[in-house]
N, CA, C and O of each residue as an XYZ file, in Angstrom:
296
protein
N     104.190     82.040     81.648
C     104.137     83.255     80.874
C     103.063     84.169     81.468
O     101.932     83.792     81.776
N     103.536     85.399     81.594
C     102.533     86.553     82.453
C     101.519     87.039     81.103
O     101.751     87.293     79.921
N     100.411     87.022     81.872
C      99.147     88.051     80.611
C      99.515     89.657     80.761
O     100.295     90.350     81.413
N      98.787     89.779     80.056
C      98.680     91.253     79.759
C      98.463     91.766     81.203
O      98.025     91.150     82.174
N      98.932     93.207     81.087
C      98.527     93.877     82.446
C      97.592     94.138     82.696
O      97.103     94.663     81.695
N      96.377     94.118     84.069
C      95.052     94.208     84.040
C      94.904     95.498     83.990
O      93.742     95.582     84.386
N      95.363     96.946     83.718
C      94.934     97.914     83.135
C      94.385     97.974     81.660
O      93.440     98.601     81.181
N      95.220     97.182     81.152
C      95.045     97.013     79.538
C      93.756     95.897     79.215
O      93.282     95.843     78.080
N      93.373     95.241     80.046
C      92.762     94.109     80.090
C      91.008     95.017     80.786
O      89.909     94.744     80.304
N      91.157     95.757     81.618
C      90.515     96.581     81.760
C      90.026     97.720     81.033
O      88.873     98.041     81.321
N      90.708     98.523     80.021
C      90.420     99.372     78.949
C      89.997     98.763     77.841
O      89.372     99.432     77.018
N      90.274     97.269     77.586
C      89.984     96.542     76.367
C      88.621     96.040     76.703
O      87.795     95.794     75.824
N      88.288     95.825     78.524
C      86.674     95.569     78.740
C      86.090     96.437     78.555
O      85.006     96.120     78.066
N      86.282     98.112     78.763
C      85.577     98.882     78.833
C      85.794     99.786     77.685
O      85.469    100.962     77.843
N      86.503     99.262     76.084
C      86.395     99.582     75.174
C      87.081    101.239     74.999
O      86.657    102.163     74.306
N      88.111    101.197     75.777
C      88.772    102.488     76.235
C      90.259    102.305     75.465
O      90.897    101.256     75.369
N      90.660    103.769     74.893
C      91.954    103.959     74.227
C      93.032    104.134     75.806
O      94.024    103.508     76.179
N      92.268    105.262     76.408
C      93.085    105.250     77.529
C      91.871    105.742     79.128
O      90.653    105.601     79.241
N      92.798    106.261     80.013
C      91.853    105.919     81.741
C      91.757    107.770     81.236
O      92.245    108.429     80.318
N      90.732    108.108     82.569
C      90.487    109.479     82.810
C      91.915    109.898     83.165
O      92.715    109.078     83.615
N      92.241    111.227     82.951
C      93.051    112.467     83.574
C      92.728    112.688     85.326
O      93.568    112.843     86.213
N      91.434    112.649     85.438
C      91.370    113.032     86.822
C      90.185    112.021     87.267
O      89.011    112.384     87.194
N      90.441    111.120     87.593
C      89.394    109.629     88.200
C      88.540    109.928     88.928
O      87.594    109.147     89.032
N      88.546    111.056     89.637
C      88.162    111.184     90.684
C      86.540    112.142     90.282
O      85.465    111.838     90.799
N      86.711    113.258     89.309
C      85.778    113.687     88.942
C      85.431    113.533     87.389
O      84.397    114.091     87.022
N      86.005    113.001     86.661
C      85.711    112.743     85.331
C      85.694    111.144     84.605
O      86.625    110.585     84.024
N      84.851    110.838     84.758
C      84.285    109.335     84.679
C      84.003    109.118     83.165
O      83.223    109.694     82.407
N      84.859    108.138     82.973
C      84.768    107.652     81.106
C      84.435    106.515     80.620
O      84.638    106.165     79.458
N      83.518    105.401     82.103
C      82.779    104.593     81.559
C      82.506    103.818     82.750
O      82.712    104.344     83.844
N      81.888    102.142     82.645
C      81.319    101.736     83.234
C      82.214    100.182     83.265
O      82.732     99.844     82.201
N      82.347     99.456     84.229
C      82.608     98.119     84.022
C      81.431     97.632     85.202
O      81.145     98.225     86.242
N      80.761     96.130     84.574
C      79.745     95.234     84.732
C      80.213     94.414     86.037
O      81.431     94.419     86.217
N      79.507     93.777     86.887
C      80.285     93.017     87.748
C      80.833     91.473     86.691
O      81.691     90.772     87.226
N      80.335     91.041     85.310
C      80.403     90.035     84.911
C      82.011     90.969     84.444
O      82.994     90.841     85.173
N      82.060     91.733     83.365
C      83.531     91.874     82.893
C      84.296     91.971     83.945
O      85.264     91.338     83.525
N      84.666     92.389     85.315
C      85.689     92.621     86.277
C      85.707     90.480     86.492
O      86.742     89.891     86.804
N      84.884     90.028     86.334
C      84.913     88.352     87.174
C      85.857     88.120     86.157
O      86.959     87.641     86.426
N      85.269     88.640     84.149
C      86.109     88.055     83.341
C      87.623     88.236     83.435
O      88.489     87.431     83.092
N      87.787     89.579     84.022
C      89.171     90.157     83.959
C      89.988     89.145     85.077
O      91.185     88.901     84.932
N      89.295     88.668     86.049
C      89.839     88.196     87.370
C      89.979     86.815     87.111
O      90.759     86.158     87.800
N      89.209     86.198     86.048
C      89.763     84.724     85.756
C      90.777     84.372     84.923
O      91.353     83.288     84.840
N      91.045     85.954     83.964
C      92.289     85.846     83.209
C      93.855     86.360     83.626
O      94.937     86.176     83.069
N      93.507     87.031     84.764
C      94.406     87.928     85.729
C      95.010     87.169     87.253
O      95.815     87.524     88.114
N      94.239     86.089     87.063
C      94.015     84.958     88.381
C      95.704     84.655     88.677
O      96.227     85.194     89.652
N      96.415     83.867     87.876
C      97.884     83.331     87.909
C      98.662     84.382     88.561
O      99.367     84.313     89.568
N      98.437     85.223     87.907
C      99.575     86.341     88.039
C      99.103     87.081     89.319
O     100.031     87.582     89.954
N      97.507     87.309     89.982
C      97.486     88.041     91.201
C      97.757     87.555     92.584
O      97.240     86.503     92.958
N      98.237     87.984     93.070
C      98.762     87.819     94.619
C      97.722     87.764     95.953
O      97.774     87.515     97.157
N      96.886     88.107     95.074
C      95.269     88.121     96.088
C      94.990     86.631     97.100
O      95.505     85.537     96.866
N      94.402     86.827     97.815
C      94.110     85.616     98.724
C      92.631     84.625     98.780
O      92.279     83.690     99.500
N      92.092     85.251     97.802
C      90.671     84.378     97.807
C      90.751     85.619     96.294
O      91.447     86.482     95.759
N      89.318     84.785     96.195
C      88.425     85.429     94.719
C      88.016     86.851     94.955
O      88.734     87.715     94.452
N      87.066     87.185     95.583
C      86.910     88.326     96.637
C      88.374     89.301     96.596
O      88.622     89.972     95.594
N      88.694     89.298     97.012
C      90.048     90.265     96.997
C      90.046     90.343     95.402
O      89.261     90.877     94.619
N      90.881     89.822     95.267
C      91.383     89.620     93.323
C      89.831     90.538     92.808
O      90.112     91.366     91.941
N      88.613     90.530     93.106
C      88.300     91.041     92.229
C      87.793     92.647     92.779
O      87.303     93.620     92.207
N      88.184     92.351     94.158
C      88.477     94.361     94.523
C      89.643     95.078     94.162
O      89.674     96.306     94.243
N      90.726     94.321     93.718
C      92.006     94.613     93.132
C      91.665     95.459     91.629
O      92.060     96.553     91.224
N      90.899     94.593     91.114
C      90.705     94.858     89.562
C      89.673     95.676     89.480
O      89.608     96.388     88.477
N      88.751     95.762     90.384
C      87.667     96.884     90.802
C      88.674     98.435     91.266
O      88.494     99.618     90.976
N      89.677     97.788     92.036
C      90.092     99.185     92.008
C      90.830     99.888     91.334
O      90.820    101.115     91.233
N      91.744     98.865     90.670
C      92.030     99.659     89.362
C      91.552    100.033     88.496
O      92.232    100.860     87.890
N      90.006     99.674     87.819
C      89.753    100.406     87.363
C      88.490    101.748     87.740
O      87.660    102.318     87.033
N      88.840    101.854     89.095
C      88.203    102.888     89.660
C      89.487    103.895     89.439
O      89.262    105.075     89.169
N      90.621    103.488     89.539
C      91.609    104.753     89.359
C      91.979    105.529     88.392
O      92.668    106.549     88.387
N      91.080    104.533     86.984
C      91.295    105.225     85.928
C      90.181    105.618     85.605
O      90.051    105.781     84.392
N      88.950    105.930     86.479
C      87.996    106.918     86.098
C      87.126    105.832     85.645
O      86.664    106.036     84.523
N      86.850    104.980     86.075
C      85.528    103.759     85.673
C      84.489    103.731     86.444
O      84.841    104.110     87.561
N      83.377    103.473     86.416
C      82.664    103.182     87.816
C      82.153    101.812     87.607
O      81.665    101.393     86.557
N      82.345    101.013     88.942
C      82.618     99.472     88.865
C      80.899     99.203     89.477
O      80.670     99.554     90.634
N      79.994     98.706     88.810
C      78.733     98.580     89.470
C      78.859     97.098     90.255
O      79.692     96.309     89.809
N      78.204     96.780     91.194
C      77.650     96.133     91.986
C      78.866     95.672     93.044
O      78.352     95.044     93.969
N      80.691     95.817     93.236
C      81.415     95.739     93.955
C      82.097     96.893     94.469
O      82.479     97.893     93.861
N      82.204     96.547     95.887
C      82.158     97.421     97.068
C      84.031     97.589     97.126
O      84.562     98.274     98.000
C-alpha cells in the first residue's frame, strides 16, 4: 500500500494548507534537516532513489518547489 504523497507529507511538516504561487520569490516557510529525514523514512518504500542521500534531495526538492527553504541540505 502507497503513503501519502510527499507533497502532502511535506505541507503537513511544514504546517502548510498549500505551497507558494511563485517558489522562486515568495517563501512560506521553513523545513528542518530532522523533518525532511522524517519525511524520507516514511516516503522510503515508495521512492526510487538510490541511497538515503538522494531520497532526501528528492524531498528537499520538492519542497523547495513549493516555496520552502530546506536548511542544512544542498
Amino acid at each position: 500500500m502507497k503513503n501519502s504523497s510527499s507533497l502532502y507529507s511535506v505541507e503537513k511538516a511544514a504546517g502548510l494548507q498549500k505551497g507558494s504561487s511563485n517558489p522562486l520569490t515568495n517563501k512560506v516557510g521553513k523545513l528542518t534537516p530532522c523533518s525532511v529525514g522524517r519525511n524520507v523514512q516514511t516516503k522510503e518504500p515508495d521512492l526510487t532513489a538510490a541511497d538515503l542521500d538522494a531520497a532526501v534531495r528528492t524531498i528537499a526538492g520538492s519542497a523547495r518547489s513549493m516555496g520552502l527553504d530546506v536548511e542544512g541540505v544542498v
